[in-house]
DRENDO-1510 file (C-alpha; in Angstrom, 1 decimal, always signed):
<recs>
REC; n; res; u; v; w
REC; 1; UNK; +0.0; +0.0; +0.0 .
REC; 2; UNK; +2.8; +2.1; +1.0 .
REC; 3; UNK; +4.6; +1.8; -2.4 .
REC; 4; UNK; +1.2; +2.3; -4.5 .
REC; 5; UNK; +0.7; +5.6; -2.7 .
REC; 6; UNK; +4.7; +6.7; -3.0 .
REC; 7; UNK; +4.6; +5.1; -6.8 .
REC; 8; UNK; +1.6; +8.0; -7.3 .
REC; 9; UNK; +3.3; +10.5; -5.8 .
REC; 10; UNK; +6.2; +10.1; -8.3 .
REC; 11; UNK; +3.5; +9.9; -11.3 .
REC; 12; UNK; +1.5; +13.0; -9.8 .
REC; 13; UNK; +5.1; +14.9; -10.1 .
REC; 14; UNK; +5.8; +13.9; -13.6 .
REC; 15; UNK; +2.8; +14.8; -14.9 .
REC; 16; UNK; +2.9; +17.8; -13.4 .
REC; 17; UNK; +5.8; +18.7; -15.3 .
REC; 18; UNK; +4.6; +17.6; -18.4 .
REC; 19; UNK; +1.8; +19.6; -18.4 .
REC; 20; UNK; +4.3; +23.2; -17.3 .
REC; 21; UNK; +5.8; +21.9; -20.9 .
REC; 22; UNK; +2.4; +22.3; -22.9 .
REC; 23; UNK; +2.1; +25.5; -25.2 .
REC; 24; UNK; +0.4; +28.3; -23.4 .
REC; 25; UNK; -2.5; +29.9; -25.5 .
REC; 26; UNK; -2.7; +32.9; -23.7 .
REC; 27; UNK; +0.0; +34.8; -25.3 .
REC; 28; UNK; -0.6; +35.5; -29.1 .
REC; 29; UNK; -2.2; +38.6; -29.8 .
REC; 30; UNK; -5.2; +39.1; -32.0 .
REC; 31; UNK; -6.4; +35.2; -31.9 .
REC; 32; UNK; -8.8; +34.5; -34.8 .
REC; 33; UNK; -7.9; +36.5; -37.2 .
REC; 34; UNK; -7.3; +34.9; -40.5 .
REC; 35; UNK; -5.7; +35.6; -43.8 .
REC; 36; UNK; -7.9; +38.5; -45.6 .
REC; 37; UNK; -10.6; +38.7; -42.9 .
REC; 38; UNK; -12.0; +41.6; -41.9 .
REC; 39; UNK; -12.9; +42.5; -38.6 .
REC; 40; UNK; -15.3; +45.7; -37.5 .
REC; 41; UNK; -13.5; +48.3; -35.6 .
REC; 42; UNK; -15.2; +51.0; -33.1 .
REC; 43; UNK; -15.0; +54.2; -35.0 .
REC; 44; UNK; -12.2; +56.5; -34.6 .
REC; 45; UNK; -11.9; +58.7; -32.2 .
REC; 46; UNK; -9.7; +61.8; -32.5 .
REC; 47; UNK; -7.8; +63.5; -29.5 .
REC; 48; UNK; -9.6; +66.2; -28.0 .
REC; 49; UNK; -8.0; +69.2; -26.4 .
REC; 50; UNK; -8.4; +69.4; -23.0 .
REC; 51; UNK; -8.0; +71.9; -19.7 .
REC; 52; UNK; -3.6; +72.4; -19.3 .
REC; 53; UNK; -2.8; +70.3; -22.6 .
REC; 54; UNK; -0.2; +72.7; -24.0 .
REC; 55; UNK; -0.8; +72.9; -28.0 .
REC; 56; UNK; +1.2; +74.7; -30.7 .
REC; 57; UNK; -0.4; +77.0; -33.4 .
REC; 58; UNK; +1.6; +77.6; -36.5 .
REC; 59; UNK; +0.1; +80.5; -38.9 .
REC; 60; UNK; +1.4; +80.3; -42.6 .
REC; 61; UNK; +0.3; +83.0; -45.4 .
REC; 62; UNK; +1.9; +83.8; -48.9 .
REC; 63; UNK; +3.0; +86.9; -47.5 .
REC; 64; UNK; +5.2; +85.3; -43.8 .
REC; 65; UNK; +5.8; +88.6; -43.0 .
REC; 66; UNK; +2.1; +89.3; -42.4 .
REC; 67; UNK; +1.9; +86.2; -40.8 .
REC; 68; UNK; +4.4; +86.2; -38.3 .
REC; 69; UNK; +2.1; +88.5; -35.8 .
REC; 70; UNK; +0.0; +85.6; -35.4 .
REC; 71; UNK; +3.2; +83.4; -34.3 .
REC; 72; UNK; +4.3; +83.8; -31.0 .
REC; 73; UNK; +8.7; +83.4; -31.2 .
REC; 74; UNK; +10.9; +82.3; -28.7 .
REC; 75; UNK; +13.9; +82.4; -30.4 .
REC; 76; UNK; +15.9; +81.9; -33.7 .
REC; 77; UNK; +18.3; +78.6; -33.1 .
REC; 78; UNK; +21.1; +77.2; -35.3 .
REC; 79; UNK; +20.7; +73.8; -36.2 .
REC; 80; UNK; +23.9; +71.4; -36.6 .
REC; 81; UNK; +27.1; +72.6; -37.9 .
REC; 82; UNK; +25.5; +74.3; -41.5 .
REC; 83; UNK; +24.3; +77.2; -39.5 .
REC; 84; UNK; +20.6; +76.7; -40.9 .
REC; 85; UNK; +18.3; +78.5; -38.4 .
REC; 86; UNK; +14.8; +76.8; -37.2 .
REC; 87; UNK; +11.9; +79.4; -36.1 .
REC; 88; UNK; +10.5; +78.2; -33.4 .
REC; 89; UNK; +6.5; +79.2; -31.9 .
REC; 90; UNK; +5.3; +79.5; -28.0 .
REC; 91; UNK; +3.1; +76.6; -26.7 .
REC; 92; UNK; -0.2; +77.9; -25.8 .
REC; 93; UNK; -1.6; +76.2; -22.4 .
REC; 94; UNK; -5.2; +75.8; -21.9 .
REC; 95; UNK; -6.8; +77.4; -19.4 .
REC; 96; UNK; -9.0; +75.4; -16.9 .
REC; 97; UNK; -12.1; +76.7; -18.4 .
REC; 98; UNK; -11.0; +75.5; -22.1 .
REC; 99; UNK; -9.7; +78.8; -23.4 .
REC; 100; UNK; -6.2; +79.8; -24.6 .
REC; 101; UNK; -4.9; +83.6; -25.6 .
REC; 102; UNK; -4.7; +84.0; -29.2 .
REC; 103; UNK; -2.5; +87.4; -30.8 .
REC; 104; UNK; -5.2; +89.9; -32.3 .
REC; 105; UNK; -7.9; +87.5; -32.0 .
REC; 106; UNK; -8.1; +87.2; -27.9 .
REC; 107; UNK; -9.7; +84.6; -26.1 .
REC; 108; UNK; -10.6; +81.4; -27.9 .
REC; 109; UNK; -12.1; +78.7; -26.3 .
REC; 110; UNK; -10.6; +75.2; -27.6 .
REC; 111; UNK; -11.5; +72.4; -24.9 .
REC; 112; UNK; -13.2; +69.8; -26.5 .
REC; 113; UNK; -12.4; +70.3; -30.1 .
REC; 114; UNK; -9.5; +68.7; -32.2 .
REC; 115; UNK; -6.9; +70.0; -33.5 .
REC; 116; UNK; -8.4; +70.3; -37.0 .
REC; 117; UNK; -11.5; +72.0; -35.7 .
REC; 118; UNK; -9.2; +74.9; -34.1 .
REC; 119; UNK; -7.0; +75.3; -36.9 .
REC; 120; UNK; -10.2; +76.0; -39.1 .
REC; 121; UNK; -11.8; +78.1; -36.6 .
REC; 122; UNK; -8.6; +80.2; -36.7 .
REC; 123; UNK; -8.1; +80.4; -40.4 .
REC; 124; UNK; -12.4; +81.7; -40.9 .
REC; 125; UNK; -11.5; +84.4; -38.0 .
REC; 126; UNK; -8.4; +85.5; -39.7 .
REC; 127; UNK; -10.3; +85.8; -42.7 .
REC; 128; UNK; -13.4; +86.8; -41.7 .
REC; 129; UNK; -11.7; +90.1; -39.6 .
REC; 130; UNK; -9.5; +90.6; -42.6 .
REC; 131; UNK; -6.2; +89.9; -41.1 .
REC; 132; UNK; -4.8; +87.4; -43.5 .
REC; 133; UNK; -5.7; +86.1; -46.9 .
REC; 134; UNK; -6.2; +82.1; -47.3 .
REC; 135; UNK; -3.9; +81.6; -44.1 .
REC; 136; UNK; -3.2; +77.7; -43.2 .
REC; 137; UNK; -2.8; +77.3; -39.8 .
REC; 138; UNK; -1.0; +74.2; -37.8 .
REC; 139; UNK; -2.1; +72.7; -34.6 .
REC; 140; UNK; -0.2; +70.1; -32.4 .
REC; 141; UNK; -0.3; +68.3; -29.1 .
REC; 142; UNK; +3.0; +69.3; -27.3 .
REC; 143; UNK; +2.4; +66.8; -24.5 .
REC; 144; UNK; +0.3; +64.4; -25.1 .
REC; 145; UNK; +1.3; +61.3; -23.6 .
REC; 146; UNK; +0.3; +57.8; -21.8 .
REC; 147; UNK; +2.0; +55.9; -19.2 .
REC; 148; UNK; +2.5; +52.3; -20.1 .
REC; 149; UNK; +3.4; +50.8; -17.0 .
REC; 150; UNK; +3.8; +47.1; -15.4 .
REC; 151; UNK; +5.5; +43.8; -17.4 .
REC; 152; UNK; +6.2; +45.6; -20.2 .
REC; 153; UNK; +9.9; +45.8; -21.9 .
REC; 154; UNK; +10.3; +49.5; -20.9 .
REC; 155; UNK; +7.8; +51.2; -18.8 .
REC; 156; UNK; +7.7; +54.9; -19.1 .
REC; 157; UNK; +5.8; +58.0; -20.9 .
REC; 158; UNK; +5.3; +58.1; -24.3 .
REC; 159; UNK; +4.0; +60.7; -26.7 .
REC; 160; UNK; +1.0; +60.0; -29.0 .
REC; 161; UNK; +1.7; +61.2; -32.2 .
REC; 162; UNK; -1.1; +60.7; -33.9 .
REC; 163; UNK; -4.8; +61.2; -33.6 .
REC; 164; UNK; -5.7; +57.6; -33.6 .
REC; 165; UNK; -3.5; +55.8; -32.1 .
REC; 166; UNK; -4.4; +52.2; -30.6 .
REC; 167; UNK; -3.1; +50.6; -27.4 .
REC; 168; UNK; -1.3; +48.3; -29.8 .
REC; 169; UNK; +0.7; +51.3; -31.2 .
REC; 170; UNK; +0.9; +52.2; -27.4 .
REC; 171; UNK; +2.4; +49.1; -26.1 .
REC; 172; UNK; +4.6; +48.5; -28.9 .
REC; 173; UNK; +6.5; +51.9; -28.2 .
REC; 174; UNK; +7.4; +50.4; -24.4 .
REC; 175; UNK; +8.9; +47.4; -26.3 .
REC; 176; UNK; +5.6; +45.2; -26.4 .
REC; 177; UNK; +5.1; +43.0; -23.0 .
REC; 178; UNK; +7.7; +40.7; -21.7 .
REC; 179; UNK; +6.5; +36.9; -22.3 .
REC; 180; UNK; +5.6; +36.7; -18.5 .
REC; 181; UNK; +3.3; +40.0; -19.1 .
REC; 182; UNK; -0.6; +38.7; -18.6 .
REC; 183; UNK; -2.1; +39.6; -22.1 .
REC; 184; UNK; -5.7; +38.9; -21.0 .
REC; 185; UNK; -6.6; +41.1; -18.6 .
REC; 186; UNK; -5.0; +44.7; -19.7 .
REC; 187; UNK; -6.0; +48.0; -17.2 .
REC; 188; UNK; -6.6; +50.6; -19.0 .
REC; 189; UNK; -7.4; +54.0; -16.6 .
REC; 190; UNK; -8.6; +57.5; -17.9 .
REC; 191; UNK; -9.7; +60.1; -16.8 .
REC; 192; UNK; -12.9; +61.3; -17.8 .
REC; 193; UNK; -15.0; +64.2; -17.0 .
REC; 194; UNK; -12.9; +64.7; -13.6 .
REC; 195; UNK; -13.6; +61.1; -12.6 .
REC; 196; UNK; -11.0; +57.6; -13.4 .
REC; 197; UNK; -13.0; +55.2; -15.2 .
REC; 198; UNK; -11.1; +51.9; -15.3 .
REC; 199; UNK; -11.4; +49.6; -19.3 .
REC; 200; UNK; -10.2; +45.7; -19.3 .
REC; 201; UNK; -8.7; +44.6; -22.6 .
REC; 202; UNK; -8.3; +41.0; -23.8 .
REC; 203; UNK; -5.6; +41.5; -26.2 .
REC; 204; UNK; -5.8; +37.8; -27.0 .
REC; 205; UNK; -9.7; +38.4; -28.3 .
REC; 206; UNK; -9.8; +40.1; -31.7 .
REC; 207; UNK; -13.3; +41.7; -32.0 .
REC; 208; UNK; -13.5; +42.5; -28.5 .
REC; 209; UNK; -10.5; +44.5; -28.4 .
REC; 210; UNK; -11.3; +46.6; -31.2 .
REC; 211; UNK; -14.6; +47.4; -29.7 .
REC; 212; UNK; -13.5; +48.4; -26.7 .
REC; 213; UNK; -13.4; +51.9; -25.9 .
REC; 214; UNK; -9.7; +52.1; -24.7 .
REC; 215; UNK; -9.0; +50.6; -27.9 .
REC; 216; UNK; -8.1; +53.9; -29.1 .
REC; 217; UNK; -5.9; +55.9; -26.9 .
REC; 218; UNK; -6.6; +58.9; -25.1 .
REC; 219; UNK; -4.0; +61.6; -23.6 .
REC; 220; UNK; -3.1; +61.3; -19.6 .
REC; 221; UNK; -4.0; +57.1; -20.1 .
REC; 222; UNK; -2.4; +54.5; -18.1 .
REC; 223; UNK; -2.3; +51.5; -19.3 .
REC; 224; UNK; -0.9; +48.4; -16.7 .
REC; 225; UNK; +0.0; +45.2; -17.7 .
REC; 226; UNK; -0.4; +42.6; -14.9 .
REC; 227; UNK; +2.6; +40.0; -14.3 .
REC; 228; UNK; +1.8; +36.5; -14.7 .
REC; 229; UNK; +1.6; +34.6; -10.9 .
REC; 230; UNK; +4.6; +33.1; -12.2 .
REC; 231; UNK; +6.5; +36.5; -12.0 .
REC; 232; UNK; +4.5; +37.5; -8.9 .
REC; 233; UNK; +6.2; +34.8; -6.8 .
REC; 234; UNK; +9.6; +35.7; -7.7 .
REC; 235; UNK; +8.7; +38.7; -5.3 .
REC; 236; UNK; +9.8; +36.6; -2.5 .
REC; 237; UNK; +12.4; +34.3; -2.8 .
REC; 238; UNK; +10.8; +29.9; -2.4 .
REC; 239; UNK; +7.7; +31.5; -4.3 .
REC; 240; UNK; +8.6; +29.0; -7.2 .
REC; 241; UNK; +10.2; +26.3; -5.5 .
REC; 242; UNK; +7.5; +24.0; -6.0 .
REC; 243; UNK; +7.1; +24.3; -9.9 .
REC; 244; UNK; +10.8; +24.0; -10.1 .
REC; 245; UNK; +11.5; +20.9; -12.4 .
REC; 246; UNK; +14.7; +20.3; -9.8 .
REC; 247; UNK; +12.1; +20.3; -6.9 .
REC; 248; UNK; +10.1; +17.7; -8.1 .
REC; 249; UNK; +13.3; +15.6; -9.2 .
REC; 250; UNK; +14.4; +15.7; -5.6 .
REC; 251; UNK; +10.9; +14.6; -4.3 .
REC; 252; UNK; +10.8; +11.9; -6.9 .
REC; 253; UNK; +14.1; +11.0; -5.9 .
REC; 254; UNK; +13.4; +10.9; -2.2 .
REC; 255; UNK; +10.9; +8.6; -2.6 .
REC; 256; UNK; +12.5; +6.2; -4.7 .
REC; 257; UNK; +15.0; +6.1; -1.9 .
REC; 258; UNK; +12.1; +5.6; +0.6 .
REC; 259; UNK; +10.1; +3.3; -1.8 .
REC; 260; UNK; +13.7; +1.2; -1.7 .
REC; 261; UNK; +13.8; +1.0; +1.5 .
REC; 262; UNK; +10.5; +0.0; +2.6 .
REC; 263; UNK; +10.9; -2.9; +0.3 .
REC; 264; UNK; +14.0; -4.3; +1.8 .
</recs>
């Protein structure tokens, strides 16, 4: 009876083992998706300005001399060793209640728009109070970022450079997630209407993901990618003893000893 139990023991171990060797499934991205299919995504949404985003507005005419009132310089910097020079414009920050300073025109309030929006809205006032004929006007996000934090290859702050960015696009700039990185179950936090609203992403699920609402990236969003409970246990230092392949070969190898003896 003794050796039945101690001869189950040794299986139980070794199948144990086998089964850490089986391919995990949790950890390709985008599951499902097959060669030419097409897969509904939620439609786009672009960034919109918000209260202390700093933006930049650039004002172009035929004329640039007419132009440059509208332009708010800092200074005229050389560039590299050719002596080339490189104009540089202010950053406007937005007030708390949405408005920023504009030259001539005043007070214009931007919160909530995009950046196209306020660049048209410029160019009709400009030509509408007769300041500047067809003027083309430039708006950008000067710090617009999200925080990619967690089991990712390198956490940090990164800027969104585009309008539509996805937390794809996101994550791949901190260097995608390590392999130990739970890919399942991805936090997404942002802030909305002075309150945190958390989104869970299943980067593993296709048509979920792309329906989410997170799926598109906003400024000032954390996104956290858990650790596996693998990685967790390393936090203390016997927290994966007993998934160890050498701590099962000792067990096994006890009880053979003790299996051994009991039959002499």
């Amino acid at each position: 009876m003794n050796i039945t139990k101690s001869l189950m023991a040794i299986l139980s171990g070794v199948a144990l083992l086998l089964s850490s060797c089986s391919t995990p499934k949790d950890v390709t991205y985008l599951q499902g998706m097959e060669n030419g299919q097409s897969q509904a995504v939620r439609p786009e949404r672009r960034i919109t300005i918000e209260p202390d985003d700093r933006i930049s507005i650039i004002v172009n005419a035929k004329d640039p001399k007419l132009a440059e009132v509208f332009n708010l310089p800092i200074y005229q910097g050389r560039i590299g060793q050719g002596g080339n020079s490189s104009y540089q414009t202010a950053d406007y920050t937005v007030s708390p209640d949405g408005f920023i300073n504009f030259p001539v025109l005043g007070k214009l309030h931007v919160a909530g728009m995009t950046r196209t929006e306020v660049a048209s809205m410029i160019e009709k006032q400009l030509v509408e109070r007769e300041q500047l004929k067809s003027p083309v006007v430039s708006v950008n996000f000067q710090n617009a970022k999200v925080a990619v934090l967690g089991d990712v290859a390198r956490p940090g702050e990164y800027e969104i450079d585009r309008d539509n960015m996805t937390i794809l696009q996101a994550i791949s700039k901190a260097g995608d997630l390590n392999i130990t990185g739970v890919r399942t179950n991805v936090l997404v936090v942002r802030e909305d209407n002075g309150q945190n609203v958390a989104y869970r992403l299943d980067l593993t699920k296709t048509d979920q993901l792309m329906q989410s609402p997170a799926y598109y990236v906003q400024q000032n969003d954390v996104i956290y990618i858990d650790p596996n409970d693998t990685k967790k246990r390393q936090a203390t230092s016997t927290g994966n003893t007993v998934l160890s392949p050498s701590f099962w070969i000792s067990v096994a190898s006890l009880l053979t000893t003790v299996t051994a003896l009991i039959i002499r």
